[in-house]
C-alpha positions as CSV (number, residue, x, y, z in Angstrom):
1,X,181.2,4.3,157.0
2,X,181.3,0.6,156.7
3,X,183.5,-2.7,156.3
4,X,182.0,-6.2,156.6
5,X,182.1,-9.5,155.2
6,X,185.7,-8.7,154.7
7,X,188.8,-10.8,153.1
8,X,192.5,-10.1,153.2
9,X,195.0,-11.5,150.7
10,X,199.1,-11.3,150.6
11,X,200.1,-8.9,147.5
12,X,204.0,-9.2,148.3
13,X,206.2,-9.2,151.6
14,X,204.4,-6.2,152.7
15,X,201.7,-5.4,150.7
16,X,197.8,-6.6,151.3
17,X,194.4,-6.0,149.8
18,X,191.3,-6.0,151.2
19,X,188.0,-6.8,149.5
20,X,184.6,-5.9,151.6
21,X,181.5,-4.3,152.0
22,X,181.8,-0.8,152.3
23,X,179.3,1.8,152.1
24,X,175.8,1.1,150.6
25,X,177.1,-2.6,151.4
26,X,179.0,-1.4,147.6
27,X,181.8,-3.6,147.2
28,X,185.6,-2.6,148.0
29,X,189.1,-3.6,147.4
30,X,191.5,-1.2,149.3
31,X,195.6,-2.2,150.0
32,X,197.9,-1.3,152.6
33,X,201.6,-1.9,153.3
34,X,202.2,-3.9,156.6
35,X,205.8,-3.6,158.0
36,X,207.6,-6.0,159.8
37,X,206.9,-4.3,163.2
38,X,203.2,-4.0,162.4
39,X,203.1,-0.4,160.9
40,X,200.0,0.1,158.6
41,X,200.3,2.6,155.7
42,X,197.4,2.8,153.5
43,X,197.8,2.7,149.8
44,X,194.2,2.9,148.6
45,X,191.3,3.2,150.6
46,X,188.0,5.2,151.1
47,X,189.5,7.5,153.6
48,X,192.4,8.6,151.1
49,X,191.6,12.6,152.0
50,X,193.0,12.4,155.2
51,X,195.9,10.1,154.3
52,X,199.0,11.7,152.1
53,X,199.9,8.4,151.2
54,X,196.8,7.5,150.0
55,X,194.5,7.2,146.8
56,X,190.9,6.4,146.4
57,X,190.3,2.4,146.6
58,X,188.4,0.7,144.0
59,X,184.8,0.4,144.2
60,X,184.7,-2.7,141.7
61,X,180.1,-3.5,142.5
62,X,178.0,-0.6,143.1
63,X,175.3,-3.2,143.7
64,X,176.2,-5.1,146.6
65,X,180.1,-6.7,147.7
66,X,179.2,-9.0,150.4
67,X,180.4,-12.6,151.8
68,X,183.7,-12.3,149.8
69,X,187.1,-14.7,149.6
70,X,189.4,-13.1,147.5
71,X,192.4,-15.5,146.6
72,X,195.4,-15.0,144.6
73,X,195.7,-16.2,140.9
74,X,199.2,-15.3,139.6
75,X,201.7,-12.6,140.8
76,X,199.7,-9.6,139.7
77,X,196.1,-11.2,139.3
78,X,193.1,-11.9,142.2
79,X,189.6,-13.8,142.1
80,X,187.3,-12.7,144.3
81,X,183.6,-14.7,145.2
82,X,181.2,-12.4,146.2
83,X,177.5,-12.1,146.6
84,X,176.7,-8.9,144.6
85,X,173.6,-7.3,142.7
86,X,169.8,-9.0,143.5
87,X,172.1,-11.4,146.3
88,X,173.3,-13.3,142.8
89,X,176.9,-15.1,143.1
90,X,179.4,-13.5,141.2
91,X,183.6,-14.0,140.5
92,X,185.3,-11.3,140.0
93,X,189.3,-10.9,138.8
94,X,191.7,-8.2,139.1
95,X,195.4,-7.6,138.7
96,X,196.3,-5.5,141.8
97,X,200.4,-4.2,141.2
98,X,203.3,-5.6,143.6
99,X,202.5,-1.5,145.5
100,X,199.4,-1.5,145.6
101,X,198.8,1.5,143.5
102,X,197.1,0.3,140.8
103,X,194.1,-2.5,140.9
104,X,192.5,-2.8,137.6
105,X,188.9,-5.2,137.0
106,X,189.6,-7.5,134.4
107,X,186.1,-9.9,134.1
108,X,183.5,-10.6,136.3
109,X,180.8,-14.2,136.0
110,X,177.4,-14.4,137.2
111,X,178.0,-18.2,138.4
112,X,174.7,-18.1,140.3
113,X,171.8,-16.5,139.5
114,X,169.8,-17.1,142.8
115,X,172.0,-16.7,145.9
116,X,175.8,-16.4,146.1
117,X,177.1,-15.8,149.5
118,X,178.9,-17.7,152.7
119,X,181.5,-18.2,150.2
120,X,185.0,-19.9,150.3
121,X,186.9,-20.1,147.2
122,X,190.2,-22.0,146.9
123,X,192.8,-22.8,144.1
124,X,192.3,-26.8,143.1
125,X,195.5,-26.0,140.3
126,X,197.5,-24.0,137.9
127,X,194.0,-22.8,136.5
128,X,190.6,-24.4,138.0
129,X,189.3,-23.1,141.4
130,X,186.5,-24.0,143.6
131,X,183.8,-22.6,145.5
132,X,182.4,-23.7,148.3
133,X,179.0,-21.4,148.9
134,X,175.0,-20.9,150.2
135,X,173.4,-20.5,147.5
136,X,169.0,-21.7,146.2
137,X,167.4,-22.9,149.4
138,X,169.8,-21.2,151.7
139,X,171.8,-25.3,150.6
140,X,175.1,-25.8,150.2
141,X,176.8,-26.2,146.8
142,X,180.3,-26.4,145.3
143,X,181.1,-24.9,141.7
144,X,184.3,-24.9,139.6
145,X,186.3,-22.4,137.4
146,X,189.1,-21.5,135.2
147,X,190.6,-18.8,135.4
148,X,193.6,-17.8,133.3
149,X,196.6,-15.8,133.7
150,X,195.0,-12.7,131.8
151,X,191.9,-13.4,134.2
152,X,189.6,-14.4,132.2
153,X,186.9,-16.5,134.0
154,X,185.1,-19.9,132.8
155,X,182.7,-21.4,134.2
156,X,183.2,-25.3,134.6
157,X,180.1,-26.8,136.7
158,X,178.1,-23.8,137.9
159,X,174.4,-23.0,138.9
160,X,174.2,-21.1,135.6
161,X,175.6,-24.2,133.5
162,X,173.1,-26.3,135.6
163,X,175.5,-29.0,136.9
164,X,177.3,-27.8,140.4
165,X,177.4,-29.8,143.3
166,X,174.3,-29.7,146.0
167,X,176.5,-31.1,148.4
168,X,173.8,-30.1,151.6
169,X,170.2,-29.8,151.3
170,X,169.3,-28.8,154.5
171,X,172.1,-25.8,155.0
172,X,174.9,-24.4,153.6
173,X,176.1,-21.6,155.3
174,X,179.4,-19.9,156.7
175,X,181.6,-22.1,154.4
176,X,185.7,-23.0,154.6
177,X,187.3,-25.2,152.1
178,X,190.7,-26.3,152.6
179,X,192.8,-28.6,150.1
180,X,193.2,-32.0,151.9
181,X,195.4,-33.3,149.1
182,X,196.4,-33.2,145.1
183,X,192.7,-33.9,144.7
184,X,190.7,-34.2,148.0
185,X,189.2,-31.1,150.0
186,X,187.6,-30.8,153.0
């Protein structure tokens, strides 16, 4: 019915999971195996009926799943920036299994309760991720997070702690934030 505002991560050395906007602009995760001459074999996704080697994916917002970057966090565990219910920014983490089978929500923070979306999110070390993103003003801001390696989420310097980065006042929109080096990004 649907898929947009779409992000694709590496699960293992042929399995992929996809987080986007599905029907009702709900948000998604669905994975697939990819072999090495291209062949796609869905592992769970909305059109399981008419797949034998499918399951149903997980619908992990029932709100809204849009502008997403999922990234991984440790071997079995996945953040995911999104712009979800009343167009609020939320991170979202998961453990998704080596198959693909099995994708489980662990916790989810409301880092911005006016806009979330355009969003880039990127590993800064071990524990702490950024996130480039639109959010009050349609400007540009950048907000930081712990996760650890059960998933739980911690806000650092967020919109809701009240001391992000406004790094553009005029626009921030259709973000990509790249580590330059051991502590500069771009």
């Amino acid at each position: 019915n649907a898929g947009s505002f779409n992000s694709l991560v590496q699960v293992d050395s042929d399995t992929y999971a996809l987080a986007y906007a599905g029907t009702g602009d709900n948000g998604f995760i669905s994975t697939f195996t990819i072999d090495s001459d291209g062949v796609i074999t869905p592992i769970r996704i909305q059109d399981h009926t008419n797949h034998a080697s499918a399951s149903a994916n997980l619908v992990h917002d029932t709100s809204r799943g849009k502008w997403n970057s999922l990234v991984q966090v440790d071997s079995d565990t996945y953040a995911l920036a999104y712009k979800g219910k009343d167009k609020d920014g939320f991170i979202s983490t998961f453990t998704i299994s080596s198959d693909g089978t099995t994708i489980t929500k662990v916790d989810t923070l409301e880092h911005d309760t006016v806009l979330g979306e355009h969003n880039s999110l990127v590993q800064v070390d071990s524990d702490t991720y950024a996130l480039a993103y639109r959010g009050a003003g349609e400007d540009g801001f950048i907000s930081t997070f712990t996760i650890d390696s059960d998933g739980n989420i911690t806000a650092v310097r967020t919109q809701s702690e009240g001391n992000n980065l406004e790094h553009d006042t005029n626009a921030g929109s259709f973000n990509s934030l790249v580590q330059v080096d051991s502590d500069t990004y771009a």
